[in-house]
N, C-alpha and C positions, 0 to 999 in steps of 0.2 A: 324503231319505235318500241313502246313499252309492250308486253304482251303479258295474258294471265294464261300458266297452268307452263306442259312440255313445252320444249324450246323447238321450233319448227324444222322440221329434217334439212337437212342442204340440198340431199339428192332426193331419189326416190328408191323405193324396192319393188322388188317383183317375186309374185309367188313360184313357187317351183312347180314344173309342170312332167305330169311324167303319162308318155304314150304308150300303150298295151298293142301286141299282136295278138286277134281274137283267133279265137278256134271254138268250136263245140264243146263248150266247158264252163263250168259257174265258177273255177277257184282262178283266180290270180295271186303276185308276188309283186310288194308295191319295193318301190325302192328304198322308204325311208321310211320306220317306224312308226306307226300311233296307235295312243291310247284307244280310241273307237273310231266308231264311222264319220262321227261332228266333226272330225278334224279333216275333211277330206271333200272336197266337192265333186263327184261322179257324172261324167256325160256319158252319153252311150248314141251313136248316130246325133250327136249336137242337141239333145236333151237332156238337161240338167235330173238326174235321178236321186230318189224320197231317200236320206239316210232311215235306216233298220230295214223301211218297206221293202227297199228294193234290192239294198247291199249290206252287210256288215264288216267291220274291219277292226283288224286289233294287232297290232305289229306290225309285220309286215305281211300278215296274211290279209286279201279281198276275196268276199264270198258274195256273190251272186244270187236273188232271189232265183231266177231265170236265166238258162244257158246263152250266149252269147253264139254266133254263127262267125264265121271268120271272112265276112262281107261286112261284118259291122266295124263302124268306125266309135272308138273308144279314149278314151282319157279321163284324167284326175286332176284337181289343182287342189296342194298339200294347203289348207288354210292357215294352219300353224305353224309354217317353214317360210320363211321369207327370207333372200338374199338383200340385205342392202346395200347400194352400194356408195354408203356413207363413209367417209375419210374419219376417224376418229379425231376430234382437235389435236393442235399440238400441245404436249405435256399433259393428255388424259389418262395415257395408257402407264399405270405404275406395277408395282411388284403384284399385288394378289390380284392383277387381272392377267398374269400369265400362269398357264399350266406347266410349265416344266418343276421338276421333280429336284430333291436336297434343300438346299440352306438356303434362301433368299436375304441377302443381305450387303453391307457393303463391301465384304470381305471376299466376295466370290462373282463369278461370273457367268452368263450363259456361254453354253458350247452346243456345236450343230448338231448332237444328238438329245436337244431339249431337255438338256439336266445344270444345274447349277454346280459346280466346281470352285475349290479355293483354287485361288491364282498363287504366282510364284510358289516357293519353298526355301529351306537351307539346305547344302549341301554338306548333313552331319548323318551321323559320326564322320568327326574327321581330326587328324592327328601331324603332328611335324615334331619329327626328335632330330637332334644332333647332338655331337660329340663334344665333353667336357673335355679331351684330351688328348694331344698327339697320339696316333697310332701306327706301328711300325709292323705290318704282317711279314711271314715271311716271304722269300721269293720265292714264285713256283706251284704256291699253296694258297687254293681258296682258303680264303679267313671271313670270318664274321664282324663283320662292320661294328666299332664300338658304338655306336648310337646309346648312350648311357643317359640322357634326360630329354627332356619334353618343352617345346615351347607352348604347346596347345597341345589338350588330349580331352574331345567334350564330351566323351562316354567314357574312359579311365580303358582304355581298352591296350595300351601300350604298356608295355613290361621293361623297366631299363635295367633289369637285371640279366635278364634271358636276351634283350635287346630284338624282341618282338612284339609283333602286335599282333594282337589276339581281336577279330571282324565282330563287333557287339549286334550285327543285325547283317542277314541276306538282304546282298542286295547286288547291283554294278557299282567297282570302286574304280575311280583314277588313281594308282599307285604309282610313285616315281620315287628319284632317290639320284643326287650326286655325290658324286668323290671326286678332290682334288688332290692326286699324289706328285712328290717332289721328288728328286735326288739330288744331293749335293753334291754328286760328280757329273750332274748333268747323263747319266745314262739309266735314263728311265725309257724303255723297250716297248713294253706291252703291259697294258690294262684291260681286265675283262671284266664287267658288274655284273651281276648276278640277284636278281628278284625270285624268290623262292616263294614257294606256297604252300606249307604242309611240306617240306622238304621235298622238293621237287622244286625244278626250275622252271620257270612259268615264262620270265623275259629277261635278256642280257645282250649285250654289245661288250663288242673289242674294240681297243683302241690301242694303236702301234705307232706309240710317236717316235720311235728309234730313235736312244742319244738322246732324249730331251731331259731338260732341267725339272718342267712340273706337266699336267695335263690334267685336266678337267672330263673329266666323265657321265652323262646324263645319260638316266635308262627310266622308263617310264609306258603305262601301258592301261587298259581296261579289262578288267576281270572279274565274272558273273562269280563273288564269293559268295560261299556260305557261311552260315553263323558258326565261331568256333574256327573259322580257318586261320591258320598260323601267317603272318607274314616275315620274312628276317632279309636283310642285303648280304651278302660275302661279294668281295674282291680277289679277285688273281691278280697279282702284279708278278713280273722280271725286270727286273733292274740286273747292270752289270756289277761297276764295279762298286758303284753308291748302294746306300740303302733306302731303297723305296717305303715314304713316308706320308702317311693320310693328315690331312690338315684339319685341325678337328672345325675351325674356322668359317672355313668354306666347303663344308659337306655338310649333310643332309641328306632326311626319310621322311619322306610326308604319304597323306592320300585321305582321302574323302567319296564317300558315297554320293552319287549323282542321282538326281531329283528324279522319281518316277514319276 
């Protein structure tokens, strides 16, 4: 039916109630701050006592007209503090009725530490070169991988001259890289890649196909770079009596920073 003025509680609430152990003493320490004494209804042995006359209060400090003996029975009911325990409707509770902290919006989310965070990310700077052209290193001899152009490079952070990549921001990168070498005598031996970091080797794999025709090689890894760190591939191949030959085709250098 129609009603005038608030909308009638669902439940009910209850004042909070906080009990004292007495002793020979006028100060107590209430649990839950207030402005003065009016906010506070004082018994003392089950009589309701005068605010100022008999007690004052402000914080959470209670001062006593008169010492208290620790036979007397004590309590408070906080007037201004009520627990309700009302179900908020559904669909009341919106953005500026929460306290957590950041950006409130549609673009971010809560997390269990009551702060607002953007969700997802991209995983950039990030790069893939390959090779504009057959390469034939020698046998025996690491060589530096011709990676001479770019299919994507979204910080310009790749060099096809030097045929490195130069890290545009610290961070954790997924770095990988294959080679596919042949021989046309069919005696392709051994393959070793080589992931270099600042000239040093950071990750490599061998691969020993004895006598074979071609073989594919994948080497790839995670590594805490710094900004400015160098990254380049070299290959070891032995071939017999063929000449072991990189596919410019079917090889590749990529890597990309992963979302903190």
């Amino acid at each position: 039916m129609p009603f005038i003025g608030n909308q009638p509680a669902e439940k009910y609430s209850a004042f909070q109630k906080q009990d004292f152990t007495t002793s020979a003493t006028t100060s107590y320490t209430l649990d839950h701050p207030v402005a003065n004494q009016n906010e506070i209804a004082l018994f003392i042995n089950f009589v309701r006592q005068e605010p100022t006359t008999a007690y004052t209060a402000s914080g959470t400090s209670l001062t006593l007209t008169s010492a208290t003996s620790s036979s007397d029975d004590m309590y408070c009911i906080y007037l201004g503090k009520a627990v309700q325990t009302v179900n908020p409707p559904s669909g009341s509770v919106g953005l500026a009725q929460l306290s957590a902290t950041g950006t409130k919006d549609s673009t971010t989310f809560l997390r269990g530490d009551n702060t607002f965070a953007s969700a997802g990310g991209t995983n950039t700077p990030a790069f893939l070169s390959t090779m504009s052209a057959l390469q034939t290193p020698s046998s025996a001899t690491a060589t530096l991988v011709n990676f001479d152009q770019t299919t994507y490079d979204t910080a310009s952070g790749y060099n096809t001259s030097s045929k490195k990549y130069v890290i545009p921001s610290a961070g954790y990168y997924h770095l990988y890289t294959c080679v596919n070498l042949y021989n046309s005598n069919n005696d392709l031996d051994r393959i070793i890649l080589y992931l270099y970091i600042n000239a040093a080797i950071r990750f490599q794999t061998d691969s020993q196909p004895l006598n074979a025709a071609s073989d594919f090689v994948y080497l790839g890894g995670v590594y805490n770079c710094s900004a400015n760190d160098e990254i380049t591939v070299q290959v070891y191949q032995v071939s017999g009596s063929g000449t072991g030959t990189v596919a410019n085709d079917k090889s590749f250098f990529g890597g990309y920073k992963l979302i903190s």
